[in-house]
mmCIF file of the N, C-alpha and C atoms, coordinates in Angstrom:
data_MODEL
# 
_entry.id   MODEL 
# 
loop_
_atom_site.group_PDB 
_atom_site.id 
_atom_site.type_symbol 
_atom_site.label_atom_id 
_atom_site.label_alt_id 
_atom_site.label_comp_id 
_atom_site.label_asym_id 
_atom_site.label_entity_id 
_atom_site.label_seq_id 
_atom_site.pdbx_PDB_ins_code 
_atom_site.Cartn_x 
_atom_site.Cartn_y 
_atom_site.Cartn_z 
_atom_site.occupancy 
_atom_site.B_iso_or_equiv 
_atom_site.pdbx_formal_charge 
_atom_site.auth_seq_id 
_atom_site.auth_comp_id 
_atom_site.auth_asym_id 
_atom_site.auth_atom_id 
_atom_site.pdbx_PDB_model_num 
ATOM 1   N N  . UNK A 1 1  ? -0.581 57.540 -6.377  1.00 0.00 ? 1  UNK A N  1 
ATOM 2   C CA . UNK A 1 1  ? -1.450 56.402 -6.583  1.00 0.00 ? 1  UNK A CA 1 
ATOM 3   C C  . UNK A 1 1  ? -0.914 55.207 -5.800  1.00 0.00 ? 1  UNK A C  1 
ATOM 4   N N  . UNK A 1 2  ? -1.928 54.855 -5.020  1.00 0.00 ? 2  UNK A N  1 
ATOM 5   C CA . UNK A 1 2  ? -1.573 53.237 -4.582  1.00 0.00 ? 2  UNK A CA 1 
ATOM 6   C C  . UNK A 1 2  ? -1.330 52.398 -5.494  1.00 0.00 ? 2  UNK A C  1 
ATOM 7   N N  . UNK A 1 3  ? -0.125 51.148 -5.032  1.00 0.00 ? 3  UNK A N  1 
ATOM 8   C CA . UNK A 1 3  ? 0.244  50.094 -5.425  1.00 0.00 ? 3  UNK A CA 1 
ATOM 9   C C  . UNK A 1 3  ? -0.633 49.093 -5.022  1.00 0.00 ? 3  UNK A C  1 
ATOM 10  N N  . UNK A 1 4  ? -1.212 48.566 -6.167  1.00 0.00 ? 4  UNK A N  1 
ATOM 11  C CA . UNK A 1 4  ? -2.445 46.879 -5.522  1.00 0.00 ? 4  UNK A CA 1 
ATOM 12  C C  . UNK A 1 4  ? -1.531 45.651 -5.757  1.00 0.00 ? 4  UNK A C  1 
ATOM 13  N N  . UNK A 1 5  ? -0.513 45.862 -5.945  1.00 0.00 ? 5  UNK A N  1 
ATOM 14  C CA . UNK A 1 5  ? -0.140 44.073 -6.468  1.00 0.00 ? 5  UNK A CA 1 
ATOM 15  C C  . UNK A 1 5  ? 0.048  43.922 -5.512  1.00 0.00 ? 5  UNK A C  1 
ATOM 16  N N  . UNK A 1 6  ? -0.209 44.129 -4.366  1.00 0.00 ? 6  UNK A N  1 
ATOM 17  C CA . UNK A 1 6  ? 0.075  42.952 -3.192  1.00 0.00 ? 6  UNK A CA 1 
ATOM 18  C C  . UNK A 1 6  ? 1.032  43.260 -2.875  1.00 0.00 ? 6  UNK A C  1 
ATOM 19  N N  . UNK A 1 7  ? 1.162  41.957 -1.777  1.00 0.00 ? 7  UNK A N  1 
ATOM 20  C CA . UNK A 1 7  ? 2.937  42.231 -0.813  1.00 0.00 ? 7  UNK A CA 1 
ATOM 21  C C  . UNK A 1 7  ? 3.732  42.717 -1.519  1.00 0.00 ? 7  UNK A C  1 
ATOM 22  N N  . UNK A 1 8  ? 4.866  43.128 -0.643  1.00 0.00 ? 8  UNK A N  1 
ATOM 23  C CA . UNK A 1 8  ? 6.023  43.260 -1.205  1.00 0.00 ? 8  UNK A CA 1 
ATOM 24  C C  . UNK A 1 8  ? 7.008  41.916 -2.232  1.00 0.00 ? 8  UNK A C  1 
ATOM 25  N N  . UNK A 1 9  ? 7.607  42.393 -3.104  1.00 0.00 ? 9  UNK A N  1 
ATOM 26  C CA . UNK A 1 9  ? 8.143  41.396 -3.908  1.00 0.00 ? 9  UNK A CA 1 
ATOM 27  C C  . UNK A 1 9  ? 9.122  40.485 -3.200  1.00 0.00 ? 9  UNK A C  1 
ATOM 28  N N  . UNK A 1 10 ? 9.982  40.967 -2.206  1.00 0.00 ? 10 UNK A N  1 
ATOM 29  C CA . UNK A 1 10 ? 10.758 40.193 -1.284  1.00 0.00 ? 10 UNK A CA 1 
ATOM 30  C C  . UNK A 1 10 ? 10.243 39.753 -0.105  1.00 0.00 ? 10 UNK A C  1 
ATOM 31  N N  . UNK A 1 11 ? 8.948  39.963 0.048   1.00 0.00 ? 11 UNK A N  1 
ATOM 32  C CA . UNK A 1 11 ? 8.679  39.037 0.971   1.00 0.00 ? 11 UNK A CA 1 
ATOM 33  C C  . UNK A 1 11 ? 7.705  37.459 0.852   1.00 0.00 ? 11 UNK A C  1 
ATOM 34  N N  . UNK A 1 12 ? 8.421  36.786 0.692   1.00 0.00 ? 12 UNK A N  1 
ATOM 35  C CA . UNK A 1 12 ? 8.067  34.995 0.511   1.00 0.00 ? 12 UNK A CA 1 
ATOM 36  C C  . UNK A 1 12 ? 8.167  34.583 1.269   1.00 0.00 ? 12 UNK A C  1 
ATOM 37  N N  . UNK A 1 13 ? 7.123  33.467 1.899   1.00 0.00 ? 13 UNK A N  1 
ATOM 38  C CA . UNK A 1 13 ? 6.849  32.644 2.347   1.00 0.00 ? 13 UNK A CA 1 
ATOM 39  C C  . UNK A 1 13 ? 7.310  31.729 2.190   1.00 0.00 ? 13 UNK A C  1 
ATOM 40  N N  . UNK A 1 14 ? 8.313  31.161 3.140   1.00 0.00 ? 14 UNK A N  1 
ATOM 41  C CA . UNK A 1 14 ? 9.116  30.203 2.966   1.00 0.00 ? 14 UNK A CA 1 
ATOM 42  C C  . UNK A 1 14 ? 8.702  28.669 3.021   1.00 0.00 ? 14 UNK A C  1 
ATOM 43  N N  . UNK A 1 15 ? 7.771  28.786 4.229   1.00 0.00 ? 15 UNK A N  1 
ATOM 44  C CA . UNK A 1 15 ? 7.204  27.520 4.357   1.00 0.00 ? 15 UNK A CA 1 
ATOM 45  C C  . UNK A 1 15 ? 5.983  27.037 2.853   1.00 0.00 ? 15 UNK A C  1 
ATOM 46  N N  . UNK A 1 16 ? 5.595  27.915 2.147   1.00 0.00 ? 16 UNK A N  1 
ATOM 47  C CA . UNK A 1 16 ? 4.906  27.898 1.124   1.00 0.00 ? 16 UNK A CA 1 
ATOM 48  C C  . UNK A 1 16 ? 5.627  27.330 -0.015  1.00 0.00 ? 16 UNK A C  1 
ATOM 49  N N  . UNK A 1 17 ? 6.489  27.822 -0.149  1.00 0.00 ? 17 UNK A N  1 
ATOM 50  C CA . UNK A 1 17 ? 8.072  27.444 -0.846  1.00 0.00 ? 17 UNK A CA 1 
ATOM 51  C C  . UNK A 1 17 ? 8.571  26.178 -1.005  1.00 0.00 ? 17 UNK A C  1 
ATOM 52  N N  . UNK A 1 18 ? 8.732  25.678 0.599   1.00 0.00 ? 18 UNK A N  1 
ATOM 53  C CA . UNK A 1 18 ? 8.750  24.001 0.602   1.00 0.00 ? 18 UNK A CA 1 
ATOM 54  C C  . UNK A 1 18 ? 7.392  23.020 0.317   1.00 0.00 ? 18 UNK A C  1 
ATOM 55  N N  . UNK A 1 19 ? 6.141  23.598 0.372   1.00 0.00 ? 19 UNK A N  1 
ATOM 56  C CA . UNK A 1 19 ? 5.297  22.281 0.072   1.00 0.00 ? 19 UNK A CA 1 
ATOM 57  C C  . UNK A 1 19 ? 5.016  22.412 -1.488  1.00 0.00 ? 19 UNK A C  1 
ATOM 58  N N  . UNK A 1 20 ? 5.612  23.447 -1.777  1.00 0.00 ? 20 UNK A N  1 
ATOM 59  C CA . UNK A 1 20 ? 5.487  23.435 -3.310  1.00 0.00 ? 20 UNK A CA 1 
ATOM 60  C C  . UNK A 1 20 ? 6.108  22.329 -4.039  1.00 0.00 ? 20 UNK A C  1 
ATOM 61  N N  . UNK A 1 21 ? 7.805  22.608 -3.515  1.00 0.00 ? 21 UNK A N  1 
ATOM 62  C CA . UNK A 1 21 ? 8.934  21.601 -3.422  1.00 0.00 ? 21 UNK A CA 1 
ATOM 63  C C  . UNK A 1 21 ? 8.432  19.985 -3.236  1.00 0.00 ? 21 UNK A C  1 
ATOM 64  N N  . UNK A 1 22 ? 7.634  20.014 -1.877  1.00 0.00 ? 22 UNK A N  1 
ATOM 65  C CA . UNK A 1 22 ? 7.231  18.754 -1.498  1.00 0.00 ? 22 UNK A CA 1 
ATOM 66  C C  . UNK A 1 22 ? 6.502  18.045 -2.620  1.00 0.00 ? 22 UNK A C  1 
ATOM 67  N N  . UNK A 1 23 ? 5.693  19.056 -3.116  1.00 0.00 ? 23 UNK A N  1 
ATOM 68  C CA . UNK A 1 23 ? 4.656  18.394 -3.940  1.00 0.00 ? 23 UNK A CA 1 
ATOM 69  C C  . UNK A 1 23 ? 4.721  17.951 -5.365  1.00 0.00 ? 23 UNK A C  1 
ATOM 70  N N  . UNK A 1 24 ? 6.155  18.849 -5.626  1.00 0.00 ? 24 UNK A N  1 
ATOM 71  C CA . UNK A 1 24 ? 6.554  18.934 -6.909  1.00 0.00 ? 24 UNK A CA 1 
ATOM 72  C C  . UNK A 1 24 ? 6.808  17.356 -6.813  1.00 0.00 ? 24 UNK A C  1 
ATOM 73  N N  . UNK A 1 25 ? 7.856  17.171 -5.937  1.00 0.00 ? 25 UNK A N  1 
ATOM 74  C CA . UNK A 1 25 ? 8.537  15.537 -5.831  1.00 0.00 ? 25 UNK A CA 1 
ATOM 75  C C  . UNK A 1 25 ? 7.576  14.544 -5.795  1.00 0.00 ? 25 UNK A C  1 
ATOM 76  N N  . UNK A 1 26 ? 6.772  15.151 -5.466  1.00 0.00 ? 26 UNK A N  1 
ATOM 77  C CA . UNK A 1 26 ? 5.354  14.150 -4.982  1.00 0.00 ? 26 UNK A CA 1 
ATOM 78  C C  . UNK A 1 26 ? 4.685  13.670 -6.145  1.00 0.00 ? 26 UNK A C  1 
ATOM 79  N N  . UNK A 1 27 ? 4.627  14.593 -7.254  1.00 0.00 ? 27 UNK A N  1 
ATOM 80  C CA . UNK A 1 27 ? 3.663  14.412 -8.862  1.00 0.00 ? 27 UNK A CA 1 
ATOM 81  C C  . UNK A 1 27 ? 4.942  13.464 -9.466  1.00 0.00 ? 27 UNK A C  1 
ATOM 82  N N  . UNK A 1 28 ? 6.218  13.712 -9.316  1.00 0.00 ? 28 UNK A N  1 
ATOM 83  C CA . UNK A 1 28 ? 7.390  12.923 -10.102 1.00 0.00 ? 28 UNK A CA 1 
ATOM 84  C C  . UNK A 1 28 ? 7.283  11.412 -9.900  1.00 0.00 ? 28 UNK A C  1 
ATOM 85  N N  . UNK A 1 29 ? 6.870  11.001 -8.246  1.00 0.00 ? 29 UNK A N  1 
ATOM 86  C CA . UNK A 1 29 ? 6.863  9.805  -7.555  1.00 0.00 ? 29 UNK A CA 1 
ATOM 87  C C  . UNK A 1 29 ? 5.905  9.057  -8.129  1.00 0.00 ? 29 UNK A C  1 
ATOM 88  N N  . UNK A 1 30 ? 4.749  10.014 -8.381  1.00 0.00 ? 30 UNK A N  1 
ATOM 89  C CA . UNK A 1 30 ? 3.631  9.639  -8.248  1.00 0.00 ? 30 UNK A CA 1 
ATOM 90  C C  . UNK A 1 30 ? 3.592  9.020  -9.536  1.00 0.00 ? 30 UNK A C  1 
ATOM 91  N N  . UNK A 1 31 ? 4.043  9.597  -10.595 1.00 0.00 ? 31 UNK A N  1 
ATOM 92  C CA . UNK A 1 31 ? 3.989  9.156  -12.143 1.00 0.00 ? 31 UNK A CA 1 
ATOM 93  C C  . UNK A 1 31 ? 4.805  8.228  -12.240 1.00 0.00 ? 31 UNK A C  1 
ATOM 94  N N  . UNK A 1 32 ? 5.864  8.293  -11.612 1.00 0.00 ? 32 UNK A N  1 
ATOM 95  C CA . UNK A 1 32 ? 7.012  6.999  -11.695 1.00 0.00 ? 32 UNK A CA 1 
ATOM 96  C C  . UNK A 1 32 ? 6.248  5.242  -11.130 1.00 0.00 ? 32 UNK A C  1 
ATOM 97  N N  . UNK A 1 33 ? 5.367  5.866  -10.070 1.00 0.00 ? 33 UNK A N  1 
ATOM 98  C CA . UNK A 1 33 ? 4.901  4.539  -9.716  1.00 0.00 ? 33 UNK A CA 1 
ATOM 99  C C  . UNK A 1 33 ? 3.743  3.742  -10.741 1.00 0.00 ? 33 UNK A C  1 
ATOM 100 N N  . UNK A 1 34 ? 3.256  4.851  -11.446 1.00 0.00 ? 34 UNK A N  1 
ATOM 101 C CA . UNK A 1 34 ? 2.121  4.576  -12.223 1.00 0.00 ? 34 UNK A CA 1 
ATOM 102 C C  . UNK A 1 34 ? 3.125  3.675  -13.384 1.00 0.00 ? 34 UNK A C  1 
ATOM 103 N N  . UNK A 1 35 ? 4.053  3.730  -13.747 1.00 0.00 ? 35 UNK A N  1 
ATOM 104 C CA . UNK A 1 35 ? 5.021  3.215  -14.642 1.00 0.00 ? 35 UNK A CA 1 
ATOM 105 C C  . UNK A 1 35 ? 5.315  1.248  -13.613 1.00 0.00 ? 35 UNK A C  1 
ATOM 106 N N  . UNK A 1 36 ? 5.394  1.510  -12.709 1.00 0.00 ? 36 UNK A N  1 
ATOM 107 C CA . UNK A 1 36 ? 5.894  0.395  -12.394 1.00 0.00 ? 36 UNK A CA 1 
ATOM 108 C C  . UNK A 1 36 ? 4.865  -0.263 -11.098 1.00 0.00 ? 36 UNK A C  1 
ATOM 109 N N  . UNK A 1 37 ? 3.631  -0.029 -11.795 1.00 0.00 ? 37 UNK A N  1 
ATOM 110 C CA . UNK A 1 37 ? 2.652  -1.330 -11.243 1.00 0.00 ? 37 UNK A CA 1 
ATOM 111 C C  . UNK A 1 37 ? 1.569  -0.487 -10.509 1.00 0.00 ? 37 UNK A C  1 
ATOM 112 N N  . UNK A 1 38 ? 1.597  0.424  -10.382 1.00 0.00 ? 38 UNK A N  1 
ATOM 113 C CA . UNK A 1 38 ? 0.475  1.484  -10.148 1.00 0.00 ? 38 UNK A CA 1 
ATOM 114 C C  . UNK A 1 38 ? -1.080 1.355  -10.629 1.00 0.00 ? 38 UNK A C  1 
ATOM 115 N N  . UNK A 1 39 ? -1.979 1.754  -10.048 1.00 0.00 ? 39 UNK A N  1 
ATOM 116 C CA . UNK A 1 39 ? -3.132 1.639  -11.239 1.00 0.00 ? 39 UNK A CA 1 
ATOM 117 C C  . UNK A 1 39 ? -3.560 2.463  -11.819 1.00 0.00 ? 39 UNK A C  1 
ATOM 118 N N  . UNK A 1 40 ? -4.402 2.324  -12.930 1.00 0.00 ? 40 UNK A N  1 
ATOM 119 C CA . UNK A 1 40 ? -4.395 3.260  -14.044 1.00 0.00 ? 40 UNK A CA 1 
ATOM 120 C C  . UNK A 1 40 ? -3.345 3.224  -15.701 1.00 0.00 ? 40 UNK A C  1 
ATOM 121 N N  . UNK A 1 41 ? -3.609 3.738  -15.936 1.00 0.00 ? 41 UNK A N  1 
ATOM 122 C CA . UNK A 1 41 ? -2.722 3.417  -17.795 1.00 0.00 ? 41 UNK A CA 1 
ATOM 123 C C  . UNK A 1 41 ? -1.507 4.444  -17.713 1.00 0.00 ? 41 UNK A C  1 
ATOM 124 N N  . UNK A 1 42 ? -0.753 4.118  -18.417 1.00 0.00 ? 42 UNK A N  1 
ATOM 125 C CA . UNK A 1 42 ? 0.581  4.748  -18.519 1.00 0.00 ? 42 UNK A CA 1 
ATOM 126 C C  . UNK A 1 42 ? 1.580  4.128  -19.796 1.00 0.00 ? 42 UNK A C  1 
ATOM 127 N N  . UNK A 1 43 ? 1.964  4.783  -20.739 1.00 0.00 ? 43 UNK A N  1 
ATOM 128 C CA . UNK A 1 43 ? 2.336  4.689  -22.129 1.00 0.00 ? 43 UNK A CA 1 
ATOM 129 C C  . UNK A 1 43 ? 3.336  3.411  -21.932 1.00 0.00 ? 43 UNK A C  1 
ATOM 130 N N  . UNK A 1 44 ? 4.677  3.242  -20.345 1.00 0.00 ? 44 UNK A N  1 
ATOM 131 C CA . UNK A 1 44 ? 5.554  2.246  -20.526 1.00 0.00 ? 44 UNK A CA 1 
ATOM 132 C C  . UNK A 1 44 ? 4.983  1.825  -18.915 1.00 0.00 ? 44 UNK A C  1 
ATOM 133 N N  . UNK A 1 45 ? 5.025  0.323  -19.127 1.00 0.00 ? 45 UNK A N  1 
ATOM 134 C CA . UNK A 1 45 ? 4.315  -0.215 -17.661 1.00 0.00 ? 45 UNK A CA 1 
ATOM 135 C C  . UNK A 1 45 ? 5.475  -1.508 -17.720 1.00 0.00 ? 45 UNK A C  1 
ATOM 136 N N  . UNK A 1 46 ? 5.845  -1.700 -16.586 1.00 0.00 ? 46 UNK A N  1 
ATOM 137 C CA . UNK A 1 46 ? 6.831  -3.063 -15.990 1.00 0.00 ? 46 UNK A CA 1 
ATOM 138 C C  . UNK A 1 46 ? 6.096  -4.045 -16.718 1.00 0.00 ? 46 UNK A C  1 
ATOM 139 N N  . UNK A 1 47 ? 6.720  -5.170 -16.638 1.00 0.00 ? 47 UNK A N  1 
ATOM 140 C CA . UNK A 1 47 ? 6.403  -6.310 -17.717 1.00 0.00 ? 47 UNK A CA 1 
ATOM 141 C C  . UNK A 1 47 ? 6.538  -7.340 -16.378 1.00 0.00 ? 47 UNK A C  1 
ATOM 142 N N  . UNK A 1 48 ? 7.235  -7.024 -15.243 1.00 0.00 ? 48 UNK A N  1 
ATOM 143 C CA . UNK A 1 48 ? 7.719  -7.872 -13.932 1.00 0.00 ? 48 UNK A CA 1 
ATOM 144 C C  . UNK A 1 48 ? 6.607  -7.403 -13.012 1.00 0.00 ? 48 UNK A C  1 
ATOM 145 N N  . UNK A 1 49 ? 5.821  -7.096 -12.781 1.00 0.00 ? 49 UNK A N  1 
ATOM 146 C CA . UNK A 1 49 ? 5.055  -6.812 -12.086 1.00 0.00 ? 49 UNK A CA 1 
ATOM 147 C C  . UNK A 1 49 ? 4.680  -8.123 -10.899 1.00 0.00 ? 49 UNK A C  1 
ATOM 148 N N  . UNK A 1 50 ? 4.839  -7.667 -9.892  1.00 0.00 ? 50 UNK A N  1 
ATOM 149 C CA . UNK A 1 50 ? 4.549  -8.547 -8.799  1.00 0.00 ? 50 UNK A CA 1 
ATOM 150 C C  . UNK A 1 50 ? 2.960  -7.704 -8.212  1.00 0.00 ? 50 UNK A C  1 
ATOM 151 N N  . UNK A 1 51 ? 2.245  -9.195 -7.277  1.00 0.00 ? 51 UNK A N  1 
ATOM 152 C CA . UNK A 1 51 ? 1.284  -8.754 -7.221  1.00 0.00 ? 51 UNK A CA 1 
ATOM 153 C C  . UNK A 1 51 ? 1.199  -7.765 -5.460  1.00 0.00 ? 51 UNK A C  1 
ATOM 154 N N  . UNK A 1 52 ? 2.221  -7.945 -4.667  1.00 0.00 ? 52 UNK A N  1 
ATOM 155 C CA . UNK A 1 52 ? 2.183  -7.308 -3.720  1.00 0.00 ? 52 UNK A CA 1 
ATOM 156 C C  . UNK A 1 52 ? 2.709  -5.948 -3.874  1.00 0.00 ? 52 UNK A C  1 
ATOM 157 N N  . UNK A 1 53 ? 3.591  -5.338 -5.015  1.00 0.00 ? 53 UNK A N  1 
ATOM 158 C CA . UNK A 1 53 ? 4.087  -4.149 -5.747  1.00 0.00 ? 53 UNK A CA 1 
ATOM 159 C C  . UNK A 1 53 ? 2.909  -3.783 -6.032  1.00 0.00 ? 53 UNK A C  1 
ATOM 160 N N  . UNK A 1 54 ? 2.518  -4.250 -6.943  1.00 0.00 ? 54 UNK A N  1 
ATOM 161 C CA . UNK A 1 54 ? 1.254  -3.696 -7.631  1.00 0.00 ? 54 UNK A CA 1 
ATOM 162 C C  . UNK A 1 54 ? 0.162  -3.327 -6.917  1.00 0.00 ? 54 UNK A C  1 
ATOM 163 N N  . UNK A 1 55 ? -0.250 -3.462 -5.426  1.00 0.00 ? 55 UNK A N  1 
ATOM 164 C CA . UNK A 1 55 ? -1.272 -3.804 -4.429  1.00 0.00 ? 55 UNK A CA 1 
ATOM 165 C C  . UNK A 1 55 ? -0.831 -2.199 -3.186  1.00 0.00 ? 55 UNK A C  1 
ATOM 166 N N  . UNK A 1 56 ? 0.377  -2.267 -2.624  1.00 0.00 ? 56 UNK A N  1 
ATOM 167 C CA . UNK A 1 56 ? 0.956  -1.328 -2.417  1.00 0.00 ? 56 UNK A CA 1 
ATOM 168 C C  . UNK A 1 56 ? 1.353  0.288  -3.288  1.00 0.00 ? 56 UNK A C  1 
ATOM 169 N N  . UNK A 1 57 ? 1.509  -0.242 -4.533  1.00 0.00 ? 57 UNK A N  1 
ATOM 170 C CA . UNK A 1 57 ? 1.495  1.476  -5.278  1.00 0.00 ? 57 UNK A CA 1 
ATOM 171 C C  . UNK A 1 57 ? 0.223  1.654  -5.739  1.00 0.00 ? 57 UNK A C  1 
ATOM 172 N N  . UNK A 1 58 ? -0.613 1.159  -6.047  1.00 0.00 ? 58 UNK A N  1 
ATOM 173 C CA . UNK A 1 58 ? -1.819 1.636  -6.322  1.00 0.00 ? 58 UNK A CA 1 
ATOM 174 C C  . UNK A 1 58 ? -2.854 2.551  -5.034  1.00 0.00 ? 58 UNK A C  1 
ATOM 175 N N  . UNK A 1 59 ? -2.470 1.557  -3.874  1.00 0.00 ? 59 UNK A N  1 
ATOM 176 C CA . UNK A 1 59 ? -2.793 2.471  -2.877  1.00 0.00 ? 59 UNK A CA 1 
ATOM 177 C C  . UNK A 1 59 ? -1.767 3.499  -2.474  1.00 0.00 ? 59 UNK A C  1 
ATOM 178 N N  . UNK A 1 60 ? -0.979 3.633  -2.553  1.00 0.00 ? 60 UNK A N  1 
ATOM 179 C CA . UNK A 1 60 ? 0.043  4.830  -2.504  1.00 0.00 ? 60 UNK A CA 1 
ATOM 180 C C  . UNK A 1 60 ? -0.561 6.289  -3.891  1.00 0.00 ? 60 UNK A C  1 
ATOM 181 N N  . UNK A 1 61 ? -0.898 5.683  -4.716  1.00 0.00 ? 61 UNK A N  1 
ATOM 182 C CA . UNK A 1 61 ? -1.156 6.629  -5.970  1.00 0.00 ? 61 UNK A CA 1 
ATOM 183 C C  . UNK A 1 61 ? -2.894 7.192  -5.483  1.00 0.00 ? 61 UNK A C  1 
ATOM 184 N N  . UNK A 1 62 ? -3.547 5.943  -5.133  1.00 0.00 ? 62 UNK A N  1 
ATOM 185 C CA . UNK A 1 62 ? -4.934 6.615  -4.867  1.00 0.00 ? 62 UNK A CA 1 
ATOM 186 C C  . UNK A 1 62 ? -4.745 7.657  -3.731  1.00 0.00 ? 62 UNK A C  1 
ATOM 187 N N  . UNK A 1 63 ? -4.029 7.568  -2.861  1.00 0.00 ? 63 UNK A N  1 
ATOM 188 C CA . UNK A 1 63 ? -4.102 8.328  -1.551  1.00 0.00 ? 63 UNK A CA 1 
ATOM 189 C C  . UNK A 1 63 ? -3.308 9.946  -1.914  1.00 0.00 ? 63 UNK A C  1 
ATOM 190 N N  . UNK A 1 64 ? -2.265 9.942  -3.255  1.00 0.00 ? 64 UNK A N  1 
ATOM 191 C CA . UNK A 1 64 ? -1.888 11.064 -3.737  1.00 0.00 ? 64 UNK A CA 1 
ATOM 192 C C  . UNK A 1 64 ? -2.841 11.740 -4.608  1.00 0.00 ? 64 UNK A C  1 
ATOM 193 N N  . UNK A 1 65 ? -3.674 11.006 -5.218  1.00 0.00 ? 65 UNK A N  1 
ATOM 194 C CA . UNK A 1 65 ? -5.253 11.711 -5.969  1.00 0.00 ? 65 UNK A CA 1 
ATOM 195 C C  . UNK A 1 65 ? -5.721 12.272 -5.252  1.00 0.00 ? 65 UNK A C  1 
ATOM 196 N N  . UNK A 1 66 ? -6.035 11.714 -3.777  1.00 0.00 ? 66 UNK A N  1 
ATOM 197 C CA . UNK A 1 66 ? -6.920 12.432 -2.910  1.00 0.00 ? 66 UNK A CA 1 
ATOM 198 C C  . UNK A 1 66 ? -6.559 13.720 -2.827  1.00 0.00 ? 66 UNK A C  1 
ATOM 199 N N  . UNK A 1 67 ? -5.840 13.983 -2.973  1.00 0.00 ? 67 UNK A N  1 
ATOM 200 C CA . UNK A 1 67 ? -4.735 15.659 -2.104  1.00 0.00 ? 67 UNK A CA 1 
ATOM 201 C C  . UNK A 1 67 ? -3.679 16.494 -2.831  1.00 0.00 ? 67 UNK A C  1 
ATOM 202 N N  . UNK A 1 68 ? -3.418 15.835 -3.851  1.00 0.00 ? 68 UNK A N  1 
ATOM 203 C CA . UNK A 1 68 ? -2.198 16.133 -4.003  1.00 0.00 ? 68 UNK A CA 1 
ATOM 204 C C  . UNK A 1 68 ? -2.076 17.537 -5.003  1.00 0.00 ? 68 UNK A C  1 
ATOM 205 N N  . UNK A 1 69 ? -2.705 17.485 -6.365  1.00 0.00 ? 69 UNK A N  1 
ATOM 206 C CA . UNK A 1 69 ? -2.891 18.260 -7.258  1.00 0.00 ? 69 UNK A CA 1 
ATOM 207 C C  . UNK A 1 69 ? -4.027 19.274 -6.459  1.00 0.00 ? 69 UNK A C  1 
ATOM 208 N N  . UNK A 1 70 ? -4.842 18.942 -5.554  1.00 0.00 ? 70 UNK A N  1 
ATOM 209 C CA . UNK A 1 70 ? -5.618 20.332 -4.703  1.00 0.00 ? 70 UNK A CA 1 
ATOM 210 C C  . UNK A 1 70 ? -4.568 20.701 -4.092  1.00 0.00 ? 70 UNK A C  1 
ATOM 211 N N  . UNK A 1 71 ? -3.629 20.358 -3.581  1.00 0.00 ? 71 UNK A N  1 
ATOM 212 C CA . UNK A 1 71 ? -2.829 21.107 -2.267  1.00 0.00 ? 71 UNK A CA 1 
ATOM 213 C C  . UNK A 1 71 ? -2.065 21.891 -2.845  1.00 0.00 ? 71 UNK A C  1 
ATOM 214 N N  . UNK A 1 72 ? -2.072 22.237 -4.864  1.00 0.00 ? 72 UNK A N  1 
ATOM 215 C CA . UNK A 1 72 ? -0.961 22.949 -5.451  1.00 0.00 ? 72 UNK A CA 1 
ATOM 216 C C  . UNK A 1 72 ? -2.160 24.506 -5.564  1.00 0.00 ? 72 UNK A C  1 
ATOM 217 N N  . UNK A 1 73 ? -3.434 24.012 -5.688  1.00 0.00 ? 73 UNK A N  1 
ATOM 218 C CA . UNK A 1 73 ? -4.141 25.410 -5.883  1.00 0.00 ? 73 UNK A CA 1 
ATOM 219 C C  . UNK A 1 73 ? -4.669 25.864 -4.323  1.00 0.00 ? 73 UNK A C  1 
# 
């Protein structure tokens, strides 16, 4: 009987490997900024919030919505 599961078990894709990596770091960043002036709600938010921080991570966070959680499926 044929085997269907697919490739072989040792063979991985390495480069697949790293944007996983990439992206993983990418959701960590991404939540960290939402904490410190980001837009959108988040349970602990800076109390120091400057308005050029706040202007810069929000567009940093919208531009990780665009892509980011699709590029994991």
């Amino acid at each position: 009987m044929k085997d269907s599961a697919g490739p072989k078990s040792g063979s991985r894709l390495a480069y697949l490997d790293n944007i996983r990596i990439f992206l993983t770091g990418l959701v960590i960043v991404h939540h960290a900024t939402l904490a410190f002036g980001g837009g959108g709600s988040w349970a602990v938010s800076d109390p120091n919030k400057v308005g050029i921080t706040s202007i810069i991570l929000t567009a940093f966070t919208a531009v990780n919505q665009s892509y980011f959680m699709a590029a994991f499926f």
